[in-house]
N, C-alpha and C positions, 0 to 999 in steps of 0.2 A: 504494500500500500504506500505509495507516494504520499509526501507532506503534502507538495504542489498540485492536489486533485481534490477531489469534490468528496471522494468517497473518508477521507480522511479530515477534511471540515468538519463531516458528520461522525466520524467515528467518535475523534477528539471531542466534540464537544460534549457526548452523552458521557464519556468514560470520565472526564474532568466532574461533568454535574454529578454524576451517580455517587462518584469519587467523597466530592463534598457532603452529597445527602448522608451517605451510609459512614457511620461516627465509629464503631469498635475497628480496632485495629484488624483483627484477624479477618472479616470481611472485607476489610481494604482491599488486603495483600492477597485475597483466593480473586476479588474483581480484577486487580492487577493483571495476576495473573494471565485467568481465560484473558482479558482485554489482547493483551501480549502474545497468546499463542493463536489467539485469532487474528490478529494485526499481522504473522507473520503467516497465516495459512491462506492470507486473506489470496499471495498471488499464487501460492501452489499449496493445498495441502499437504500432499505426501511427502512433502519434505521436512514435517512438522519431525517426522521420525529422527531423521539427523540430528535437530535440537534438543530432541528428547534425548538420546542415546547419550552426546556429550555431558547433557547435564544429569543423565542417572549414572555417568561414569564417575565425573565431578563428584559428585553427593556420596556415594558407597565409596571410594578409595577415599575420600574426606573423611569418612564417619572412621574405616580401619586403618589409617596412616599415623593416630598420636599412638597407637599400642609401644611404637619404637622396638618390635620383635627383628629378628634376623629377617624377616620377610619385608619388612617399610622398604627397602631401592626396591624391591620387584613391584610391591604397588602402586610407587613413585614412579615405576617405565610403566605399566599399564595406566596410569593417570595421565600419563604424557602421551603416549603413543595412540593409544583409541583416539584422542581426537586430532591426531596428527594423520592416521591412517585415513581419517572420512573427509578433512582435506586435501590428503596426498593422492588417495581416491578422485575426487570429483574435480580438484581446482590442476593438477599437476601430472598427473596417469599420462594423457595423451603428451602435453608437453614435449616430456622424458622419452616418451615410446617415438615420436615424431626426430626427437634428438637422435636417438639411435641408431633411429634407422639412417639417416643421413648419411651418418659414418661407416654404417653398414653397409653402404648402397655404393658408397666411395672408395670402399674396399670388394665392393666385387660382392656383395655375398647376400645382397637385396636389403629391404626393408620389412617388417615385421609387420601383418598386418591384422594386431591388435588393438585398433583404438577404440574405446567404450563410446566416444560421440555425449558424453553426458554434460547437462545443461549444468553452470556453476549455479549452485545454492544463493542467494544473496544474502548477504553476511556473514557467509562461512567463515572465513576470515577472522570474523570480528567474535564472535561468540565461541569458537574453539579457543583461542588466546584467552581471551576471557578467563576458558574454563580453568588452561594450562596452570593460570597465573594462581586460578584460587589453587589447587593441587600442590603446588610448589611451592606454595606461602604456608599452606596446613603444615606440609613437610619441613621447612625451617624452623615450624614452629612461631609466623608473626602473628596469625591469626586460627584462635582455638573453630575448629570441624563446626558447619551448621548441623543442627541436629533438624530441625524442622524442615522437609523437603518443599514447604511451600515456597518457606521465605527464600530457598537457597534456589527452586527451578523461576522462581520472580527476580531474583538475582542476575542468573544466567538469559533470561529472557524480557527484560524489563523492555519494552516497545518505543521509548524515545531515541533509545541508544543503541537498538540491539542491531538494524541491519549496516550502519555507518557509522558506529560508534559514538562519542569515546569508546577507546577498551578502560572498561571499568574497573576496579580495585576492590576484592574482597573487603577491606579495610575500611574500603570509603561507603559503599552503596548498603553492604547487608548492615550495619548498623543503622541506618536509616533507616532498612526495611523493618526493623525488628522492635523501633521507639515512635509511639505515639507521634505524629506529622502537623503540627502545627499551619497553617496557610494564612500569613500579614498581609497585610494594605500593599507592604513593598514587595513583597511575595509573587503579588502578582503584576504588579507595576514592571518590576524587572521580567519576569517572564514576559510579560505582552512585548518590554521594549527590546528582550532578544528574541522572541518570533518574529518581529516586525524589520528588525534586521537584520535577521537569514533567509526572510522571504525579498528582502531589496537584493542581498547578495546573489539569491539563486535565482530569482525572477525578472526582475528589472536588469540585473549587470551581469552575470555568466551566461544565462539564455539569449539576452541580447546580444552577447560577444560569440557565442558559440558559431552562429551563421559564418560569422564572419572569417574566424578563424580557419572553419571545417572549409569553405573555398578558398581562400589560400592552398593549406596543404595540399587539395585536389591539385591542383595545378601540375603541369606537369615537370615545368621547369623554373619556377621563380627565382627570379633574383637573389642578390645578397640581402641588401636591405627590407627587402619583401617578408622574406623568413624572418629577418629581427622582429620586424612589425607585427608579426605575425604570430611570433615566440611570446613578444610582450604581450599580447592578445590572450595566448593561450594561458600563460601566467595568469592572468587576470581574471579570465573564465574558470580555473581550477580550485585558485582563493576562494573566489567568490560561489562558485556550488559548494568546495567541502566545507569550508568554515560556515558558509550558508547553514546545510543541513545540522554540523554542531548547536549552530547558535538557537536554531529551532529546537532541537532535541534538548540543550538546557533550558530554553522558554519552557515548554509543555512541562521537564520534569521539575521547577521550579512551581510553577503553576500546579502540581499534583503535592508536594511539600516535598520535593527530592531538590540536593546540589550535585549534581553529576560533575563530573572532573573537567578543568579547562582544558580544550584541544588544540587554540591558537591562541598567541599573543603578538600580534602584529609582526606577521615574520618577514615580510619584505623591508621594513627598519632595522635587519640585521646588518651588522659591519664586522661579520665574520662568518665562517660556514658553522663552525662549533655552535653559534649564538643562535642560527637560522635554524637549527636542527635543536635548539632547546624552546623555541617557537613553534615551528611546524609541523602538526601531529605530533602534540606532546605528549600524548599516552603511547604511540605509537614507538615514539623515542625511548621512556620511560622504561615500557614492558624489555624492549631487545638490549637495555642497560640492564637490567636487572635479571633478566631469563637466559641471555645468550651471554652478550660482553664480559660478566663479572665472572658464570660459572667458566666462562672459557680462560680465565686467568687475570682479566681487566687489565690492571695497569704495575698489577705484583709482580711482575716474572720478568723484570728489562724492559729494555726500551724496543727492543726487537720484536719482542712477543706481544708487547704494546701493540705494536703497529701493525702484526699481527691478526690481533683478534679484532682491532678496529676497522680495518678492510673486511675481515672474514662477515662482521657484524654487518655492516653497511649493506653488502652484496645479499647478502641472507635478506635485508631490509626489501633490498631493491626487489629480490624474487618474491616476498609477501605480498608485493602489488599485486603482479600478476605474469603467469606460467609463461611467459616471452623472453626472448632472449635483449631487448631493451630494454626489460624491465632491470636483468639482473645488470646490463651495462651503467643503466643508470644508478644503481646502488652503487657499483663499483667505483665509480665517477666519482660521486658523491665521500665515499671512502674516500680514495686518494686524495678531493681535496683537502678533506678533515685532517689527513697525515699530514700534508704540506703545510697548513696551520699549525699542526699541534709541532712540526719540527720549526719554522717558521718564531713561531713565540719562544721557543726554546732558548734560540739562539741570539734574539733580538726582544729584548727587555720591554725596550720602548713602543706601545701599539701604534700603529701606521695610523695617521690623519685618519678623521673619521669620516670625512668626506671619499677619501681614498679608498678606505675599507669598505665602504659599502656601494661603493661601487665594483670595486672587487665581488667582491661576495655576490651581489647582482647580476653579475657578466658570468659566474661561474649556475647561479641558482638558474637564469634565462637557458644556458649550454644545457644543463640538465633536464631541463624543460622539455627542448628539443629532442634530446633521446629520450624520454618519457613519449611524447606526444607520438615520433612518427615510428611508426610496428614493424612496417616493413627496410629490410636491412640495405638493401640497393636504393632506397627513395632515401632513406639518411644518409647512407654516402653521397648521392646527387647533394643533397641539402647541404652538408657542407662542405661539400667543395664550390658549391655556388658561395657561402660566405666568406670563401677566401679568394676567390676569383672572378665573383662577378659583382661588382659595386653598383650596380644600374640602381640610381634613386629614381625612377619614375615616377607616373601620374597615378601608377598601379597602389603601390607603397604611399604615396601621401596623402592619396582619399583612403584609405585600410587607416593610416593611421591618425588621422580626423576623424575616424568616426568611431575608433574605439576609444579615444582622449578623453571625449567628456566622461566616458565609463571608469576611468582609468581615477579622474577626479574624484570624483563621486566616492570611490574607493578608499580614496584617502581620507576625505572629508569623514567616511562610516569609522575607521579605525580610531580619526582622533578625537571624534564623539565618544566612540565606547572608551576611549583612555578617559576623555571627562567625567563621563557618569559611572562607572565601574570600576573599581578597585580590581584589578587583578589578582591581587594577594590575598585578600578575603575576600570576593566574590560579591559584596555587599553595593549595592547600587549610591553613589553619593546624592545625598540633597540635592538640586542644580534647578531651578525655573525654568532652564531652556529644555528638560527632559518632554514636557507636554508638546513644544513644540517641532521638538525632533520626531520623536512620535509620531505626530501628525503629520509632518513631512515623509518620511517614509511609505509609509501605509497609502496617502494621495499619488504619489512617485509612482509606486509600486503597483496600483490599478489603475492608475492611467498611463504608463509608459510599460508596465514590464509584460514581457512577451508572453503569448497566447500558446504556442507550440513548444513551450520546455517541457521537454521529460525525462528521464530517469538520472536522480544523479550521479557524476562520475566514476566515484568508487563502492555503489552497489556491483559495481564489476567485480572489486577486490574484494 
Protein backbone atom coordinates (compact mmCIF):
# COMPACT_ATOMS: atom_id res chain seq x y z
CA UNK A 1 0.00 0.00 0.00
CA UNK A 2 1.41 3.36 -1.10
CA UNK A 3 1.52 6.49 1.34
CA UNK A 4 0.85 8.51 -2.00
CA UNK A 5 -2.62 6.78 -2.89
CA UNK A 6 -6.08 6.84 -1.95
CA UNK A 7 -6.23 3.47 -0.44
CA UNK A 8 -3.84 4.54 2.36
CA UNK A 9 -5.62 8.15 3.12
CA UNK A 10 -8.33 5.68 4.02
CA UNK A 11 -6.56 3.17 5.70
CA UNK A 12 -4.44 5.73 7.93
CA UNK A 13 -7.11 7.57 8.91
CA UNK A 14 -9.51 4.66 10.53
CA UNK A 15 -6.37 2.97 12.00
CA UNK A 16 -5.00 6.59 13.64
CA UNK A 17 -9.04 7.10 14.81
CA UNK A 18 -9.63 3.45 16.12
CA UNK A 19 -6.15 3.97 17.46
CA UNK A 20 -7.36 6.89 19.78
CA UNK A 21 -10.88 5.41 20.52
CA UNK A 22 -9.64 2.12 21.94
CA UNK A 23 -7.72 3.32 25.56
CA UNK A 24 -6.06 -0.28 27.05
CA UNK A 25 -2.96 -0.95 25.98
CA UNK A 26 -3.12 -4.58 24.92
CA UNK A 27 -5.89 -3.74 22.30
CA UNK A 28 -3.78 -1.02 20.86
CA UNK A 29 -0.83 -3.37 20.08
CA UNK A 30 -3.36 -6.70 18.65
CA UNK A 31 -5.11 -3.25 16.34
CA UNK A 32 -1.53 -2.44 15.41
CA UNK A 33 -0.95 -5.27 14.68
CA UNK A 34 -3.73 -6.84 12.19
CA UNK A 35 -3.41 -2.97 10.82
CA UNK A 36 0.32 -3.89 9.85
CA UNK A 37 -0.09 -7.20 8.44
CA UNK A 38 -3.00 -6.07 6.41
CA UNK A 39 -1.03 -2.98 5.21
CA UNK A 40 1.60 -5.36 4.08
CA UNK A 41 -0.87 -8.11 2.53
CA UNK A 42 -2.72 -5.38 1.24
CA UNK A 43 -0.26 -5.79 -2.23
CA UNK A 44 0.31 -9.45 -2.03
CA UNK A 45 -0.82 -11.72 0.53
CA UNK A 46 1.12 -14.75 0.29
CA UNK A 47 3.99 -13.08 1.10
CA UNK A 48 2.47 -12.38 4.47
CA UNK A 49 4.36 -15.94 5.03
CA UNK A 50 7.83 -14.46 4.65
CA UNK A 51 7.17 -11.96 7.45
CA UNK A 52 5.67 -14.23 9.58
CA UNK A 53 8.50 -16.84 9.20
CA UNK A 54 11.22 -14.10 10.07
CA UNK A 55 9.50 -12.99 12.94
CA UNK A 56 8.58 -16.51 14.42
CA UNK A 57 12.28 -17.09 13.84
CA UNK A 58 13.06 -13.72 15.65
CA UNK A 59 10.72 -14.59 18.66
CA UNK A 60 11.75 -18.54 19.47
CA UNK A 61 15.79 -18.10 19.03
CA UNK A 62 14.94 -14.76 21.23
CA UNK A 63 12.96 -16.42 23.98
CA UNK A 64 16.11 -19.72 23.92
CA UNK A 65 19.30 -17.56 23.31
CA UNK A 66 19.61 -15.87 27.21
CA UNK A 67 19.98 -19.86 28.49
CA UNK A 68 23.83 -19.10 27.41
CA UNK A 69 24.09 -23.27 27.07
CA UNK A 70 26.97 -24.69 24.76
CA UNK A 71 24.17 -24.52 22.10
CA UNK A 72 23.50 -20.17 22.01
CA UNK A 73 26.28 -19.62 18.55
CA UNK A 74 24.10 -22.47 16.96
CA UNK A 75 20.88 -20.58 17.79
CA UNK A 76 22.61 -17.26 17.17
CA UNK A 77 23.43 -18.91 13.06
CA UNK A 78 19.92 -20.12 12.92
CA UNK A 79 18.66 -16.55 14.08
CA UNK A 80 20.91 -15.00 11.52
CA UNK A 81 20.69 -17.37 8.76
CA UNK A 82 16.79 -18.16 8.31
CA UNK A 83 16.23 -14.62 7.44
CA UNK A 84 19.28 -14.27 5.52
CA UNK A 85 18.27 -17.45 3.52
CA UNK A 86 14.52 -15.85 2.47
CA UNK A 87 16.49 -12.88 1.32
CA UNK A 88 19.23 -14.66 -0.31
CA UNK A 89 16.22 -16.75 -1.72
CA UNK A 90 14.07 -14.20 -3.36
CA UNK A 91 16.39 -10.77 -3.53
CA UNK A 92 19.95 -12.60 -4.77
CA UNK A 93 19.26 -16.46 -6.10
CA UNK A 94 19.13 -15.30 -9.77
CA UNK A 95 21.72 -12.55 -9.25
CA UNK A 96 24.42 -15.13 -8.38
CA UNK A 97 23.05 -17.89 -10.79
CA UNK A 98 23.20 -15.14 -13.62
CA UNK A 99 26.97 -14.34 -12.37
CA UNK A 100 27.98 -17.67 -12.92
CA UNK A 101 26.83 -18.54 -15.42
CA UNK A 102 28.77 -15.74 -17.30
CA UNK A 103 31.86 -17.20 -16.23
CA UNK A 104 30.76 -20.36 -17.16
CA UNK A 105 29.80 -19.46 -20.52
CA UNK A 106 33.36 -17.67 -20.92
CA UNK A 107 34.85 -20.69 -20.17
CA UNK A 108 33.24 -22.86 -22.59
CA UNK A 109 31.09 -24.96 -20.22
CA UNK A 110 27.58 -22.98 -20.67
CA UNK A 111 25.27 -21.28 -18.35
CA UNK A 112 23.15 -22.91 -15.78
CA UNK A 113 19.64 -22.64 -16.24
CA UNK A 114 18.29 -22.38 -12.85
CA UNK A 115 16.69 -19.11 -12.23
CA UNK A 116 13.53 -19.12 -10.00
CA UNK A 117 12.02 -15.65 -11.83
CA UNK A 118 10.79 -14.75 -8.37
CA UNK A 119 9.13 -11.39 -7.63
CA UNK A 120 11.29 -9.31 -4.69
CA UNK A 121 9.12 -9.17 -1.57
CA UNK A 122 8.86 -5.35 -0.75
CA UNK A 123 10.67 -4.70 2.39
CA UNK A 124 12.44 -7.61 2.55
CA UNK A 125 15.38 -5.97 3.06
CA UNK A 126 14.16 -3.95 5.79
CA UNK A 127 12.32 -6.23 8.11
CA UNK A 128 14.98 -9.34 7.82
CA UNK A 129 17.60 -6.74 9.25
CA UNK A 130 15.28 -5.63 11.55
CA UNK A 131 14.82 -9.15 12.75
CA UNK A 132 18.87 -9.84 12.56
CA UNK A 133 19.52 -6.80 14.69
CA UNK A 134 16.84 -7.80 17.41
CA UNK A 135 18.69 -11.60 17.44
CA UNK A 136 22.10 -10.28 17.88
CA UNK A 137 21.23 -7.62 20.56
CA UNK A 138 19.36 -10.76 22.65
CA UNK A 139 22.65 -12.47 22.04
CA UNK A 140 25.02 -9.77 23.57
CA UNK A 141 22.85 -9.40 25.95
CA UNK A 142 21.66 -5.36 25.20
CA UNK A 143 18.24 -6.12 25.22
CA UNK A 144 16.58 -8.95 27.66
CA UNK A 145 14.13 -11.63 24.96
CA UNK A 146 10.23 -10.23 24.32
CA UNK A 147 8.23 -12.70 25.87
CA UNK A 148 5.00 -11.58 24.45
CA UNK A 149 4.71 -12.44 20.71
CA UNK A 150 2.24 -9.63 20.09
CA UNK A 151 4.33 -6.87 21.11
CA UNK A 152 7.41 -8.59 19.49
CA UNK A 153 5.54 -9.63 15.67
CA UNK A 154 4.15 -5.45 16.15
CA UNK A 155 7.74 -4.91 16.44
CA UNK A 156 8.82 -6.77 13.60
CA UNK A 157 5.94 -5.50 11.50
CA UNK A 158 4.90 -2.07 12.63
CA UNK A 159 3.32 -0.41 9.20
CA UNK A 160 4.95 3.14 9.06
CA UNK A 161 8.22 1.75 8.92
CA UNK A 162 8.02 -1.71 7.82
CA UNK A 163 8.39 -1.61 3.86
CA UNK A 164 11.19 1.49 3.67
CA UNK A 165 12.15 1.78 6.90
CA UNK A 166 13.88 3.18 9.38
CA UNK A 167 15.53 -0.20 10.27
CA UNK A 168 14.28 -0.01 13.76
CA UNK A 169 16.07 -0.86 17.12
CA UNK A 170 14.81 -3.44 19.57
CA UNK A 171 15.91 -0.98 22.14
CA UNK A 172 14.15 1.88 20.73
CA UNK A 173 10.51 0.64 19.35
CA UNK A 174 9.56 -2.48 21.72
CA UNK A 175 9.75 -0.35 24.78
CA UNK A 176 7.37 1.90 23.40
CA UNK A 177 5.33 -0.89 22.30
CA UNK A 178 5.06 -2.25 25.80
CA UNK A 179 4.27 1.49 27.80
CA UNK A 180 1.12 3.19 27.93
CA UNK A 181 1.37 5.88 24.59
CA UNK A 182 0.43 9.10 25.59
CA UNK A 183 -0.64 11.44 22.03
CA UNK A 184 0.00 15.94 22.87
CA UNK A 185 -1.05 18.82 21.02
CA UNK A 186 2.65 18.64 19.67
CA UNK A 187 2.37 15.05 19.08
CA UNK A 188 0.42 15.73 16.49
CA UNK A 189 1.55 19.07 15.31
CA UNK A 190 4.84 17.52 14.55
CA UNK A 191 3.57 14.52 12.84
CA UNK A 192 1.18 16.49 10.59
CA UNK A 193 4.33 18.93 9.95
CA UNK A 194 6.54 15.63 8.92
CA UNK A 195 3.76 14.14 6.74
CA UNK A 196 3.34 17.29 5.10
CA UNK A 197 6.93 17.32 4.32
CA UNK A 198 7.43 13.91 2.96
CA UNK A 199 4.44 14.26 0.95
CA UNK A 200 6.22 17.92 -0.61
CA UNK A 201 9.59 15.75 -0.90
CA UNK A 202 7.83 12.69 -2.70
CA UNK A 203 5.07 14.45 -4.60
CA UNK A 204 5.62 17.80 -5.45
CA UNK A 205 9.83 17.57 -5.84
CA UNK A 206 11.09 13.68 -6.68
CA UNK A 207 7.80 12.85 -8.90
CA UNK A 208 8.25 16.11 -10.57
CA UNK A 209 12.12 15.49 -11.06
CA UNK A 210 11.79 11.81 -11.95
CA UNK A 211 10.30 12.71 -15.70
CA UNK A 212 12.91 14.59 -16.16
CA UNK A 213 15.75 12.68 -15.14
CA UNK A 214 14.33 9.16 -16.50
CA UNK A 215 14.63 11.12 -20.21
CA UNK A 216 17.91 12.15 -19.94
CA UNK A 217 19.29 8.74 -19.07
CA UNK A 218 17.20 7.21 -22.01
CA UNK A 219 19.18 9.20 -24.22
CA UNK A 220 21.35 7.41 -26.17
CA UNK A 221 24.36 9.45 -26.18
CA UNK A 222 24.32 12.66 -23.81
CA UNK A 223 26.74 14.86 -23.20
CA UNK A 224 29.11 15.62 -20.51
CA UNK A 225 27.31 18.32 -18.90
CA UNK A 226 23.86 16.62 -19.77
CA UNK A 227 24.71 13.76 -17.31
CA UNK A 228 25.86 16.38 -14.53
CA UNK A 229 22.47 17.88 -14.81
CA UNK A 230 21.06 15.04 -14.92
CA UNK A 231 23.08 13.21 -11.92
CA UNK A 232 22.06 16.40 -9.86
CA UNK A 233 18.53 15.75 -10.96
CA UNK A 234 18.67 12.32 -9.80
CA UNK A 235 20.36 13.36 -6.53
CA UNK A 236 17.42 15.36 -5.84
CA UNK A 237 14.65 12.81 -6.88
CA UNK A 238 16.33 10.12 -4.58
CA UNK A 239 16.51 12.62 -1.25
CA UNK A 240 13.42 13.64 -1.87
CA UNK A 241 11.34 10.10 -2.21
CA UNK A 242 13.47 8.25 0.41
CA UNK A 243 13.80 10.88 3.04
CA UNK A 244 10.04 11.71 1.69
CA UNK A 245 8.76 8.25 2.74
CA UNK A 246 10.81 8.50 6.23
CA UNK A 247 9.55 11.61 7.12
CA UNK A 248 5.94 10.27 6.45
CA UNK A 249 6.40 7.04 8.22
CA UNK A 250 7.60 9.22 11.46
CA UNK A 251 4.55 11.70 10.94
CA UNK A 252 2.00 8.65 11.03
CA UNK A 253 4.15 6.96 13.81
CA UNK A 254 4.22 10.13 15.98
CA UNK A 255 0.72 10.62 15.39
CA UNK A 256 -0.13 6.91 16.60
CA UNK A 257 2.23 7.89 20.06
CA UNK A 258 5.40 6.16 18.54
CA UNK A 259 9.30 8.13 17.91
CA UNK A 260 10.77 5.84 15.36
CA UNK A 261 14.50 6.53 14.63
CA UNK A 262 15.99 9.54 12.48
CA UNK A 263 16.97 8.22 8.98
CA UNK A 264 18.39 11.60 7.43
CA UNK A 265 19.94 14.68 8.75
CA UNK A 266 20.52 16.82 5.85
CA UNK A 267 23.04 14.81 4.06
CA UNK A 268 23.84 16.93 1.04
CA UNK A 269 25.41 19.62 3.99
CA UNK A 270 28.06 17.18 4.32
CA UNK A 271 31.83 18.28 3.99
CA UNK A 272 33.19 14.87 4.14
CA UNK A 273 32.17 11.20 2.92
CA UNK A 274 32.47 9.87 6.66
CA UNK A 275 29.92 12.89 7.63
CA UNK A 276 27.59 12.06 4.54
CA UNK A 277 27.30 8.40 5.60
CA UNK A 278 26.40 9.51 9.26
CA UNK A 279 23.49 11.54 7.49
CA UNK A 280 22.36 9.36 4.85
CA UNK A 281 20.20 6.29 5.93
CA UNK A 282 21.36 6.44 9.38
CA UNK A 283 19.94 3.32 10.56
CA UNK A 284 21.04 1.82 7.58
CA UNK A 285 24.71 3.04 8.51
CA UNK A 286 24.04 2.37 12.16
CA UNK A 287 22.92 -1.57 11.61
CA UNK A 288 26.33 -2.48 9.19
CA UNK A 289 28.52 -0.50 12.03
CA UNK A 290 27.27 -2.47 14.41
CA UNK A 291 26.37 -6.01 12.70
CA UNK A 292 29.11 -6.23 10.11
CA UNK A 293 32.18 -3.46 10.67
CA UNK A 294 32.77 -4.02 14.48
CA UNK A 295 32.03 -8.05 14.52
CA UNK A 296 34.54 -8.13 11.43
CA UNK A 297 37.35 -6.46 13.76
CA UNK A 298 36.29 -2.49 13.31
CA UNK A 299 39.16 -0.55 13.86
CA UNK A 300 41.09 -3.03 16.62
CA UNK A 301 43.35 -5.06 14.51
CA UNK A 302 45.62 -2.03 12.57
CA UNK A 303 45.29 0.08 10.37
CA UNK A 304 45.33 -2.48 7.44
CA UNK A 305 42.51 -4.54 8.67
CA UNK A 306 40.89 -1.10 9.36
CA UNK A 307 40.74 -0.43 5.83
CA UNK A 308 40.00 -3.65 5.41
CA UNK A 309 36.71 -4.22 6.91
CA UNK A 310 35.72 -0.71 5.86
CA UNK A 311 35.66 -1.46 2.07
CA UNK A 312 34.45 -5.17 2.83
CA UNK A 313 31.44 -3.11 4.81
CA UNK A 314 30.65 -0.52 2.26
CA UNK A 315 30.54 -3.05 -0.62
CA UNK A 316 28.33 -5.44 1.45
CA UNK A 317 26.30 -1.98 1.88
CA UNK A 318 26.39 -1.35 -1.70
CA UNK A 319 24.94 -5.17 -2.41
CA UNK A 320 21.86 -4.50 0.23
CA UNK A 321 20.45 -2.05 -2.37
CA UNK A 322 20.09 -4.39 -4.74
CA UNK A 323 21.20 -7.88 -6.57
CA UNK A 324 23.29 -5.63 -9.48
CA UNK A 325 26.50 -5.54 -10.05
CA UNK A 326 26.20 -1.31 -9.78
CA UNK A 327 24.93 -1.66 -6.86
CA UNK A 328 27.93 -3.46 -5.31
CA UNK A 329 30.26 -0.90 -7.43
CA UNK A 330 28.69 1.75 -5.89
CA UNK A 331 29.31 0.47 -2.23
CA UNK A 332 32.65 -0.08 -3.31
CA UNK A 333 33.15 3.43 -4.47
CA UNK A 334 31.76 4.64 -1.65
CA UNK A 335 34.33 2.56 0.50
CA UNK A 336 37.23 3.60 -1.17
CA UNK A 337 36.30 7.02 -0.70
CA UNK A 338 35.65 6.78 3.11
CA UNK A 339 39.46 5.18 3.08
CA UNK A 340 40.84 8.02 1.22
CA UNK A 341 39.26 10.31 4.07
CA UNK A 342 39.92 8.38 6.80
CA UNK A 343 43.99 8.18 5.43
CA UNK A 344 43.55 11.70 4.39
CA UNK A 345 42.78 13.18 8.19
CA UNK A 346 45.34 10.93 9.35
CA UNK A 347 47.80 12.49 8.00
CA UNK A 348 46.67 16.19 7.69
CA UNK A 349 45.54 17.52 11.13
CA UNK A 350 44.07 20.59 9.62
CA UNK A 351 40.36 19.80 7.97
CA UNK A 352 40.38 21.28 4.31
CA UNK A 353 38.18 24.60 3.98
CA UNK A 354 34.76 23.93 4.38
CA UNK A 355 33.73 25.22 1.23
CA UNK A 356 36.20 22.92 -0.37
CA UNK A 357 35.17 19.90 1.53
CA UNK A 358 31.93 19.96 0.52
CA UNK A 359 32.34 20.36 -2.55
CA UNK A 360 34.58 17.45 -2.59
CA UNK A 361 32.24 15.32 -0.85
CA UNK A 362 29.55 16.40 -3.59
CA UNK A 363 31.46 15.64 -6.62
CA UNK A 364 32.25 12.25 -5.15
CA UNK A 365 28.35 11.72 -3.59
CA UNK A 366 26.85 13.11 -7.52
CA UNK A 367 29.84 10.15 -9.01
CA UNK A 368 28.17 7.67 -6.95
CA UNK A 369 24.97 8.77 -7.99
CA UNK A 370 25.72 8.00 -11.31
CA UNK A 371 26.77 4.32 -10.64
CA UNK A 372 23.61 3.86 -8.58
CA UNK A 373 21.25 5.25 -11.15
CA UNK A 374 22.58 3.69 -14.47
CA UNK A 375 22.19 -0.61 -14.22
CA UNK A 376 23.23 -1.27 -17.38
CA UNK A 377 27.36 -1.63 -17.50
CA UNK A 378 28.07 -0.45 -21.37
CA UNK A 379 25.50 2.72 -20.94
CA UNK A 380 27.90 3.61 -17.69
CA UNK A 381 30.81 3.23 -19.47
CA UNK A 382 29.30 5.57 -22.51
CA UNK A 383 28.36 7.86 -19.42
CA UNK A 384 31.57 8.45 -18.53
CA UNK A 385 33.53 8.74 -20.87
CA UNK A 386 31.07 11.27 -22.25
CA UNK A 387 32.08 13.38 -18.94
CA UNK A 388 35.59 13.24 -19.71
CA UNK A 389 35.35 13.88 -23.28
CA UNK A 390 32.43 15.53 -24.31
CA UNK A 391 31.99 19.03 -22.67
CA UNK A 392 28.82 20.01 -25.02
CA UNK A 393 26.90 22.64 -22.65
CA UNK A 394 23.95 22.95 -24.96
CA UNK A 395 20.30 24.07 -25.13
CA UNK A 396 19.67 20.33 -24.01
CA UNK A 397 21.51 20.69 -20.48
CA UNK A 398 20.35 24.27 -19.70
CA UNK A 399 16.53 23.83 -20.16
CA UNK A 400 17.15 20.18 -17.90
CA UNK A 401 18.70 22.27 -15.66
CA UNK A 402 16.15 25.37 -15.27
CA UNK A 403 13.79 23.25 -14.75
CA UNK A 404 14.96 21.14 -12.03
CA UNK A 405 16.55 24.44 -10.11
CA UNK A 406 13.51 25.68 -8.66
CA UNK A 407 13.04 21.94 -7.38
CA UNK A 408 16.46 21.90 -6.26
CA UNK A 409 15.59 25.30 -4.04
CA UNK A 410 12.70 24.24 -2.62
CA UNK A 411 14.84 21.43 -1.31
CA UNK A 412 16.92 23.54 0.46
CA UNK A 413 14.43 25.81 1.79
CA UNK A 414 12.58 22.09 3.28
CA UNK A 415 15.92 21.08 5.08
CA UNK A 416 16.51 24.59 6.67
CA UNK A 417 12.98 24.76 7.92
CA UNK A 418 13.18 21.38 9.59
CA UNK A 419 16.69 22.46 11.04
CA UNK A 420 14.29 25.59 12.46
CA UNK A 421 11.54 23.67 13.90
CA UNK A 422 13.01 20.37 14.98
CA UNK A 423 15.77 19.40 17.09
CA UNK A 424 17.53 16.79 15.61
CA UNK A 425 18.80 15.52 18.91
CA UNK A 426 15.76 15.10 20.63
CA UNK A 427 13.36 14.87 18.11
CA UNK A 428 11.12 17.53 19.86
CA UNK A 429 9.57 20.02 17.44
CA UNK A 430 10.60 24.00 18.80
CA UNK A 431 8.01 26.65 19.43
CA UNK A 432 8.47 28.85 16.19
CA UNK A 433 5.06 31.18 14.79
CA UNK A 434 6.36 30.42 11.38
CA UNK A 435 5.50 26.52 11.86
CA UNK A 436 1.42 27.26 10.81
CA UNK A 437 2.75 28.98 8.04
CA UNK A 438 5.17 26.56 6.61
CA UNK A 439 2.55 24.17 7.05
CA UNK A 440 0.22 25.69 5.01
CA UNK A 441 2.67 26.24 2.52
CA UNK A 442 3.60 22.86 1.91
CA UNK A 443 0.21 21.16 1.94
CA UNK A 444 -1.09 24.23 -0.95
CA UNK A 445 2.42 23.43 -2.87
CA UNK A 446 1.99 20.11 -2.76
CA UNK A 447 -1.99 19.93 -4.26
CA UNK A 448 -1.43 22.35 -6.59
CA UNK A 449 1.80 21.71 -8.14
CA UNK A 450 2.91 18.10 -7.01
CA UNK A 451 2.44 15.42 -9.67
CA UNK A 452 -0.56 13.38 -10.43
CA UNK A 453 1.50 10.14 -11.89
CA UNK A 454 4.02 9.22 -8.95
CA UNK A 455 4.32 5.98 -7.92
CA UNK A 456 6.03 3.55 -6.18
CA UNK A 457 8.93 4.66 -4.02
CA UNK A 458 12.48 4.04 -4.91
CA UNK A 459 13.64 1.75 -2.42
CA UNK A 460 10.49 -0.53 -2.11
CA UNK A 461 12.85 -2.16 -4.72
CA UNK A 462 15.52 -2.61 -1.83
Amino acid sequence: MLFNSFAFAVFGTVVVAANHLIRPLRAQNILLLVASLGFYAYGDWKLLSLIVLCALDGYVIGRLLPRRDRHSRWLLFVGVVVPLIVLGIFKYFDFFVDEVGRITQAIGLGSPDIALSLALPIGISFYTFQTIGYVVDVHRGTIEPERDPIDFFLFVTFFPQLVAGPIERATNLLPQIKKRREVSGEDLLQGSYLMAQGYAKKVLIADNVKPVVDSIFALENPSGPLIVVATIGFAIQIYGDFSGYTDIARGVARILGFKILLNFRRPYWSRNPAEFWNRWHITLSNWFRDYVYIPLGGNRRGAGRTRANLLATMTLSGLWHGASANFVLWGAFHGAALLIHRVWSERRPAPAPKLIGWAATMTVVLFGWLLFRVTDGEQLMTNIGSLVNDTRFGGLAIVTLATILPYLVLMVVIDLAEALFIDSRTDVMRPNWLIAPALTALITLTIVFGSESGGEFIYFQF
